[in-house]
MMTF fields as JSON, N, C-alpha, C and O atoms, coordinates in Angstrom:
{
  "mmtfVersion": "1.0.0",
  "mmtfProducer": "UNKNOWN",
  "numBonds": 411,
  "numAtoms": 412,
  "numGroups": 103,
  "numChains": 1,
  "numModels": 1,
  "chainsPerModel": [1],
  "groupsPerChain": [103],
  "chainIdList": ["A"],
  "bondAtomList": [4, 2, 8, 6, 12, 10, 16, 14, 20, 18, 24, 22, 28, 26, 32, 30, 36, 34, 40, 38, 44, 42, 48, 46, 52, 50, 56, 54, 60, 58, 64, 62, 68, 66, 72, 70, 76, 74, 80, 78, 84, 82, 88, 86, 92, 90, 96, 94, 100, 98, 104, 102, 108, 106, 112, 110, 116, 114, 120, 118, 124, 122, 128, 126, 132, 130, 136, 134, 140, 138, 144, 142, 148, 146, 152, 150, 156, 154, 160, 158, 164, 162, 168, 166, 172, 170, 176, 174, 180, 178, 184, 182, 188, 186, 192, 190, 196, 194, 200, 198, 204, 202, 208, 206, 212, 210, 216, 214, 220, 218, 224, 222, 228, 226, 232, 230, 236, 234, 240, 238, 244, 242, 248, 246, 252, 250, 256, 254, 260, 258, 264, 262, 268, 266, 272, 270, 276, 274, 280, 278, 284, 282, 288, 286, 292, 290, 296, 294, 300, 298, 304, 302, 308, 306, 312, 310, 316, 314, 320, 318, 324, 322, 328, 326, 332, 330, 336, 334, 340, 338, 344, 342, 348, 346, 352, 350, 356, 354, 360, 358, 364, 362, 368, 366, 372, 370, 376, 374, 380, 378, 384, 382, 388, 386, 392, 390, 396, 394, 400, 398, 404, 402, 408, 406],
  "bondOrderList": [1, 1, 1, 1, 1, 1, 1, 1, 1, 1, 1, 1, 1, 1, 1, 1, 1, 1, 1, 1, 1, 1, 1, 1, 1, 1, 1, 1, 1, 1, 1, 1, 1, 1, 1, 1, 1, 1, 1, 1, 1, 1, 1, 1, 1, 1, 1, 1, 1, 1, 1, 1, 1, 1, 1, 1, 1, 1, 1, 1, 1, 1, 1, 1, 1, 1, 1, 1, 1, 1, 1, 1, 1, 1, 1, 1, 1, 1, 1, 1, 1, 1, 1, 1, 1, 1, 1, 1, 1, 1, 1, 1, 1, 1, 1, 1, 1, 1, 1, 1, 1, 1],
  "groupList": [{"groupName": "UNK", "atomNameList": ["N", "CA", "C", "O"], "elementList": ["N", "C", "C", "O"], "formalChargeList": [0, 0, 0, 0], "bondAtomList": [1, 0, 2, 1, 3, 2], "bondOrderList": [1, 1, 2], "singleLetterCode": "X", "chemCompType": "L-PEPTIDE LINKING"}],
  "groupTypeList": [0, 0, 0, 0, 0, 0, 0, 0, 0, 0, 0, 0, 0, 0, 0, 0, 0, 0, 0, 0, 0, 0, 0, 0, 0, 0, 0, 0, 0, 0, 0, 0, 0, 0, 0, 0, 0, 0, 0, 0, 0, 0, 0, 0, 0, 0, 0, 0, 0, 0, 0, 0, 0, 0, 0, 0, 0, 0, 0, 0, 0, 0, 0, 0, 0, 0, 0, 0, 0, 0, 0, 0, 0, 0, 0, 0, 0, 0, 0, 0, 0, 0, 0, 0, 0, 0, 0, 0, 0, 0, 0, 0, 0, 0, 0, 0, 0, 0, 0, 0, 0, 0, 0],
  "groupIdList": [1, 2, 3, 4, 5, 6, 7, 8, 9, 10, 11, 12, 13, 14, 15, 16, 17, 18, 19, 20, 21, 22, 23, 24, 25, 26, 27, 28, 29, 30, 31, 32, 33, 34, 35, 36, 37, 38, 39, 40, 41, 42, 43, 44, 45, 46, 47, 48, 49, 50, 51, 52, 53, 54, 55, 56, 57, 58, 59, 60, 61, 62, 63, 64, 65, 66, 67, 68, 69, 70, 71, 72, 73, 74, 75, 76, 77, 78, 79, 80, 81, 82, 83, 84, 85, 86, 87, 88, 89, 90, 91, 92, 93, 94, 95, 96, 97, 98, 99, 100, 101, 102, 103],
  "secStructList": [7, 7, 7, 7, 1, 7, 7, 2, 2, 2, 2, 2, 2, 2, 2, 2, 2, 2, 2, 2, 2, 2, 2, 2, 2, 2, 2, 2, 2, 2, 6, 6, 7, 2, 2, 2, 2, 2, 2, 2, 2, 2, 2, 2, 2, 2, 2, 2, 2, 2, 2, 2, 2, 2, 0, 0, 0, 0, 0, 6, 7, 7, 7, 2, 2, 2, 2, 2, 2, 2, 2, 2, 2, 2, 2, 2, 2, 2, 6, 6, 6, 6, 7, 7, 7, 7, 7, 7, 7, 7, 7, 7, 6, 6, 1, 1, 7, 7, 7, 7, 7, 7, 7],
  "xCoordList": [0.858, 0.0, 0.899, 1.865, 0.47, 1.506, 0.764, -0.424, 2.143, 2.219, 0.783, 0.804, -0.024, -0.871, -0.806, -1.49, 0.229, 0.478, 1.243, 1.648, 1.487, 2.531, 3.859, 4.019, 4.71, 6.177, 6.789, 6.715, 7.429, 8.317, 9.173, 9.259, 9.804, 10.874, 10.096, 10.396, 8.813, 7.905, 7.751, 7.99, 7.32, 7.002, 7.643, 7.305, 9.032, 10.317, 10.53, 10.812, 10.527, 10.4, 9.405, 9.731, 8.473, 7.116, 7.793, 7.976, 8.148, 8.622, 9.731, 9.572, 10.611, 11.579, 11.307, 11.852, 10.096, 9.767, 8.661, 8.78, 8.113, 7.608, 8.36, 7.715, 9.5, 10.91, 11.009, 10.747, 11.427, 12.341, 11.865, 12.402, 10.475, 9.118, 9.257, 9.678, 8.917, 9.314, 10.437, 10.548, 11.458, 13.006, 12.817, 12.886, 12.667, 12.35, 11.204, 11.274, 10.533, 9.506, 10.459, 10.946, 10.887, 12.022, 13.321, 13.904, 13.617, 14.615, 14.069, 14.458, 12.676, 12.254, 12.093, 12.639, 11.2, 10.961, 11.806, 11.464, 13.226, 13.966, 14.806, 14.743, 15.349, 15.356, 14.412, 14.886, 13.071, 12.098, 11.818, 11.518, 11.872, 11.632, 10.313, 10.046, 9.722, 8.517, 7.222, 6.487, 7.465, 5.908, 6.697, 6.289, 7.774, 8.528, 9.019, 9.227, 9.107, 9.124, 8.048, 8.315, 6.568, 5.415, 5.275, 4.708, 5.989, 6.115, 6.84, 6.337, 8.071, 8.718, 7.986, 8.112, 7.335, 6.744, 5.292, 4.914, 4.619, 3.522, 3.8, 3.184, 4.935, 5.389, 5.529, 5.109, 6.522, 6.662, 5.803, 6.035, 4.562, 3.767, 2.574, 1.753, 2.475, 2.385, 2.776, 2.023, 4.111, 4.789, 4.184, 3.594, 4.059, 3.952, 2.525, 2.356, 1.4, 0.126, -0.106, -1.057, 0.411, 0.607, 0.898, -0.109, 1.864, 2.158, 1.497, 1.596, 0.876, 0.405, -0.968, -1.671, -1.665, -2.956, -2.726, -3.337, -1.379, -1.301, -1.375, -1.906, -0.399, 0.068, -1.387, -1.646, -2.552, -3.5, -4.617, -4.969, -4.779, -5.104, -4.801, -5.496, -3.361, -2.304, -2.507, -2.708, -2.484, -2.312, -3.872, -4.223, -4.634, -5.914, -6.802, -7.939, -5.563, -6.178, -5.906, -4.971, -7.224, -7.63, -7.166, -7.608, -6.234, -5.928, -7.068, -8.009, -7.36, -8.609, -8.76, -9.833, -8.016, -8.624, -8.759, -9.27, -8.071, -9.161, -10.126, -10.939, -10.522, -11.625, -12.863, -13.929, -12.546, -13.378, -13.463, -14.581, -12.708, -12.745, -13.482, -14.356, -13.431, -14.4, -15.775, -16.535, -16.09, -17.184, -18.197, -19.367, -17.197, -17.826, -18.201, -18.9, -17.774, -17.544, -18.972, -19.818, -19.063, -19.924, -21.378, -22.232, -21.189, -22.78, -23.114, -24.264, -21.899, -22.238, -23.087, -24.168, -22.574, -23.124, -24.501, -25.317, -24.568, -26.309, -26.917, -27.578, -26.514, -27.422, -27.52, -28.136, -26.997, -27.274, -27.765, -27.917, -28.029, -28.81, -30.379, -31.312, -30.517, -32.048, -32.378, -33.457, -31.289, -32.37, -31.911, -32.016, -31.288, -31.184, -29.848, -28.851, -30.577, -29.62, -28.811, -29.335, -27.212, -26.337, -27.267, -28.441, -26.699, -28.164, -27.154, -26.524, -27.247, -26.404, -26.985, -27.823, -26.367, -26.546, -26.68, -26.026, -27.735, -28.219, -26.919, -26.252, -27.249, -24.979, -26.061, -26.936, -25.915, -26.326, -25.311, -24.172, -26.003, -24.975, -24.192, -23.345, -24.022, -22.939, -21.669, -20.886, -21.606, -20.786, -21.318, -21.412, -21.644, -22.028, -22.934, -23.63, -22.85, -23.554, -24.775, -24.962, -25.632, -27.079, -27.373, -28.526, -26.248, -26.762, -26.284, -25.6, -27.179, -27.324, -26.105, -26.03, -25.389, -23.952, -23.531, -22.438, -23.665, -23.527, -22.724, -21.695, -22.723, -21.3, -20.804, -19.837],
  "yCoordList": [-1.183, 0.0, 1.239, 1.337, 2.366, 3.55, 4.634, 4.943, 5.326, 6.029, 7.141, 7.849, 7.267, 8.153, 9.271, 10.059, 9.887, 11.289, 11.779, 11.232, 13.193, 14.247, 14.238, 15.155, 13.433, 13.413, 14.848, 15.717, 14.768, 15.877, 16.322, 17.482, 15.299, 15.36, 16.465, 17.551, 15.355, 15.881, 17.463, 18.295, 17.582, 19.3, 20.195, 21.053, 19.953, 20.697, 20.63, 21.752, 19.868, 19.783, 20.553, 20.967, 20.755, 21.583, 22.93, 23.752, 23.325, 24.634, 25.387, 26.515, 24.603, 24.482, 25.248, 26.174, 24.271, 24.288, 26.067, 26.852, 26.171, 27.554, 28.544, 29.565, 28.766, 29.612, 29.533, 30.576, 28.216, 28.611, 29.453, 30.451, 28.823, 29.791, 31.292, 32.01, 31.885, 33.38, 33.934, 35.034, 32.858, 33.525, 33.865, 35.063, 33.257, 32.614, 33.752, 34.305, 34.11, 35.599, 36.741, 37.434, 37.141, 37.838, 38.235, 39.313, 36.762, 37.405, 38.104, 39.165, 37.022, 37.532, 39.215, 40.062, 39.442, 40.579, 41.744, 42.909, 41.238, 42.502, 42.742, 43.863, 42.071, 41.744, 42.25, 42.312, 42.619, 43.291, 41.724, 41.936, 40.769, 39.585, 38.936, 37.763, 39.445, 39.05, 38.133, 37.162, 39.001, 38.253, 37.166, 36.011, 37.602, 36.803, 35.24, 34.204, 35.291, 34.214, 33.355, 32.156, 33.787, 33.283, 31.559, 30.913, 31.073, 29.677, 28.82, 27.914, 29.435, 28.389, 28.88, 28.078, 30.044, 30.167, 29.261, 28.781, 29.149, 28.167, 26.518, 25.78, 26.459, 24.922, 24.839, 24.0, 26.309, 26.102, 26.048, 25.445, 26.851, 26.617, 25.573, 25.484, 24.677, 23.697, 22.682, 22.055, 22.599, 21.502, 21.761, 20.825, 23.048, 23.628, 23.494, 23.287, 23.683, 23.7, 22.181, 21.918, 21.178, 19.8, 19.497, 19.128, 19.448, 19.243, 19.922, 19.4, 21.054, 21.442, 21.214, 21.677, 20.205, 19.413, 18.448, 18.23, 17.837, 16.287, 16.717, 16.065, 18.359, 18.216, 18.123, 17.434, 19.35, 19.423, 17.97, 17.643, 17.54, 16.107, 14.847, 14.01, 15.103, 13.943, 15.081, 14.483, 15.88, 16.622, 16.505, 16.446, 16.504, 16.062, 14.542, 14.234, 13.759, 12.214, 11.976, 12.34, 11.117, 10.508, 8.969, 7.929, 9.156, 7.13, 6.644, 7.436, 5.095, 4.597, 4.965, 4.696, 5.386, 4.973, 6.768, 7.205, 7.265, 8.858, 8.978, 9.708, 8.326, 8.213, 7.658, 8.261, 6.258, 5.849, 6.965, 6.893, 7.86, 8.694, 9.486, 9.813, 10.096, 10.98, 10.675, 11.61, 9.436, 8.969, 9.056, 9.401, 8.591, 8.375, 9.831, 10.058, 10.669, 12.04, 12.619, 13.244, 12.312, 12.952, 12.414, 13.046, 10.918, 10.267, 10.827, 10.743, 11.471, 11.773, 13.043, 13.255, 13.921, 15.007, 15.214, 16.12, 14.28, 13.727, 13.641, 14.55, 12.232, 12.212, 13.058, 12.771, 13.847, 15.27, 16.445, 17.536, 16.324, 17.81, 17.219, 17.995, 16.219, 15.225, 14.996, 14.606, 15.307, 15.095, 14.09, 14.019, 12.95, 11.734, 12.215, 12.935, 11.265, 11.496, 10.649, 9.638, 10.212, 9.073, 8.483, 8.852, 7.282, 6.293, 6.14, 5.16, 6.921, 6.854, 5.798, 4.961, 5.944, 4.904, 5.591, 6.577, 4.804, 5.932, 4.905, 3.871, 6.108, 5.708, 5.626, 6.48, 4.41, 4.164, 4.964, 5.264, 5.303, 5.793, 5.43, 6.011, 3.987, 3.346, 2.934, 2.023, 3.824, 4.253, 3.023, 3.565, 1.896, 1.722, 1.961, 2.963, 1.0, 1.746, 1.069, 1.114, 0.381, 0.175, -0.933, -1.286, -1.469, -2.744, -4.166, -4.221, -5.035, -6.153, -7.393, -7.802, -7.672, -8.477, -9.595, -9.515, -10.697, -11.751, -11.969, -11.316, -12.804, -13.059, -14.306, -14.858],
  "zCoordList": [0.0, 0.0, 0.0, 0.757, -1.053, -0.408, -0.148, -0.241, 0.336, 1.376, 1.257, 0.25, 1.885, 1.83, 2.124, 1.472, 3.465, 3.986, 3.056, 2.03, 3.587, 2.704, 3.483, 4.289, 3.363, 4.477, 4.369, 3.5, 5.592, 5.521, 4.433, 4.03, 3.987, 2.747, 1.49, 0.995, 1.32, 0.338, 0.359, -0.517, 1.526, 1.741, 1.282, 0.467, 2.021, 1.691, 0.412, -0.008, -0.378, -1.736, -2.476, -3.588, -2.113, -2.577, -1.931, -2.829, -0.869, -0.154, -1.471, -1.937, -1.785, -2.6, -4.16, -4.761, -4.458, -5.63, -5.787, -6.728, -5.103, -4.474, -4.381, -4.621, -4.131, -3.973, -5.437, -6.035, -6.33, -7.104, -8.025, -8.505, -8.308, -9.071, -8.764, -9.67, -7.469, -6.911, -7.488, -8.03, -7.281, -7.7, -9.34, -9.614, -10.069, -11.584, -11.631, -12.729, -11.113, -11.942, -11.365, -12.259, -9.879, -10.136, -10.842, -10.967, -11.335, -12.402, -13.534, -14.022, -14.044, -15.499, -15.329, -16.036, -14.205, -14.066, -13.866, -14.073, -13.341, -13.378, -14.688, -15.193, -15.096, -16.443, -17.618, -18.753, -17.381, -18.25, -19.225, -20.4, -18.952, -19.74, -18.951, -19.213, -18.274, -17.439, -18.469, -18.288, -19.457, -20.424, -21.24, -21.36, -21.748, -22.814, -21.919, -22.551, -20.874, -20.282, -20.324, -20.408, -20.274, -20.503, -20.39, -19.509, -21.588, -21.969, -20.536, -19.872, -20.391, -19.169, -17.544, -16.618, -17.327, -16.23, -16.066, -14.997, -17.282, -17.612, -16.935, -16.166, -17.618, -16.938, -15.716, -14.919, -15.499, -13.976, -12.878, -11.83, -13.213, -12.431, -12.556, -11.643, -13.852, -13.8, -12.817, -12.072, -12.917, -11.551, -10.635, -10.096, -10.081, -9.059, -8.313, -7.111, -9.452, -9.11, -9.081, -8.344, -9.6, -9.417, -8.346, -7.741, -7.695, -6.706, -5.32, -4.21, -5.566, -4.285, -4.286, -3.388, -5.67, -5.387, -4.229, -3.183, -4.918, -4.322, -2.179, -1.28, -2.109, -0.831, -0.023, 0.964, -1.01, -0.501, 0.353, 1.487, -0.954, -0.73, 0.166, 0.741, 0.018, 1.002, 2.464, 3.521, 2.506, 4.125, 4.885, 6.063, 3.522, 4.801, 4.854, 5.212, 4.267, 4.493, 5.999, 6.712, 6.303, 7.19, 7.466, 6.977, 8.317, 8.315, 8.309, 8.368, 8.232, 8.786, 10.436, 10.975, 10.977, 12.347, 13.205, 14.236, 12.192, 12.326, 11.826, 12.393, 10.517, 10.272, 10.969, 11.09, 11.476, 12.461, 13.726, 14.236, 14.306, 15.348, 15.019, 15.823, 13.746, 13.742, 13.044, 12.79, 12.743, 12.702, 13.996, 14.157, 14.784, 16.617, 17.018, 18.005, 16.324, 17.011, 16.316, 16.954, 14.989, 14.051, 14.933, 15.555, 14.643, 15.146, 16.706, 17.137, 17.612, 19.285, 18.858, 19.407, 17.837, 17.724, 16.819, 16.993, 15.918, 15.336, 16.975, 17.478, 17.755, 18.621, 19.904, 20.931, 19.716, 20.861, 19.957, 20.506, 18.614, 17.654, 17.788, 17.994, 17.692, 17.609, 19.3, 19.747, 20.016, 21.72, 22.041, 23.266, 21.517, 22.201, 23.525, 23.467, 24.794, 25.375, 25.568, 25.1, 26.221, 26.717, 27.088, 27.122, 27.472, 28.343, 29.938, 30.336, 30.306, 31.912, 32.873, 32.536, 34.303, 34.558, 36.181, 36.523, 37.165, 38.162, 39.207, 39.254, 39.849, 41.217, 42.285, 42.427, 43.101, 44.417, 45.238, 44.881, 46.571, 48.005, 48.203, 48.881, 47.599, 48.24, 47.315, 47.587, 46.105, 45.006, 44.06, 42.959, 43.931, 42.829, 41.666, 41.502, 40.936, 40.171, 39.394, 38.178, 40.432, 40.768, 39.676, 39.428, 39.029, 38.204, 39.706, 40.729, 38.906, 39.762, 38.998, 37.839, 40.055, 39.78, 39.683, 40.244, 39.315, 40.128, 40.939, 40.768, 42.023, 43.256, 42.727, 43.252]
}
């Protein structure tokens, strides 16, 4: 199975790739080559907008077992918008808690 998150490595790599783009319209631009660049800034931000789908996507996957967490979380909050309440449980004086036990 692979990797589903966005690793660190990855990021920095996307961080990277974000800079070099910035740097790369600053040169064109001081240079007065800003439009005439057109063609290789297209690509570049191609890569660029590529890759920061994937980070998007990969940064807000859900393992399975956050997913299941916030399933539990979603359905607590259905059944407290509709009225339902916990089903608690009444505490005798004598700290238990009033179910019958066997010995």
């Amino acid at each position: 199975m692979t990797n589903q998150t966005y690793d660190d490595g990855r990021a920095r790599n996307l961080e990277a790739l974000l800079r070099a783009l910035a740097e790369r319209i600053r040169e064109l631009d001081s240079a007065g080559n800003l439009l005439a660049g057109a063609a290789e800034l297209s690509r570049l931000v191609g890569d660029v907008r590529s890759e920061l789908f994937h980070y998007e996507v990969r940064a807000t996957y859900d393992t399975p077992e956050v997913a299941e967490n916030r399933r539990i979380v979603n359905d607590a909050i259905k059944q407290s918008e509709q009225g339902e309440q916990w089903p608690g449980r009444e505490w005798t004086e004598d700290g238990g808690d009033g179910l019958d036990t066997p010995e």
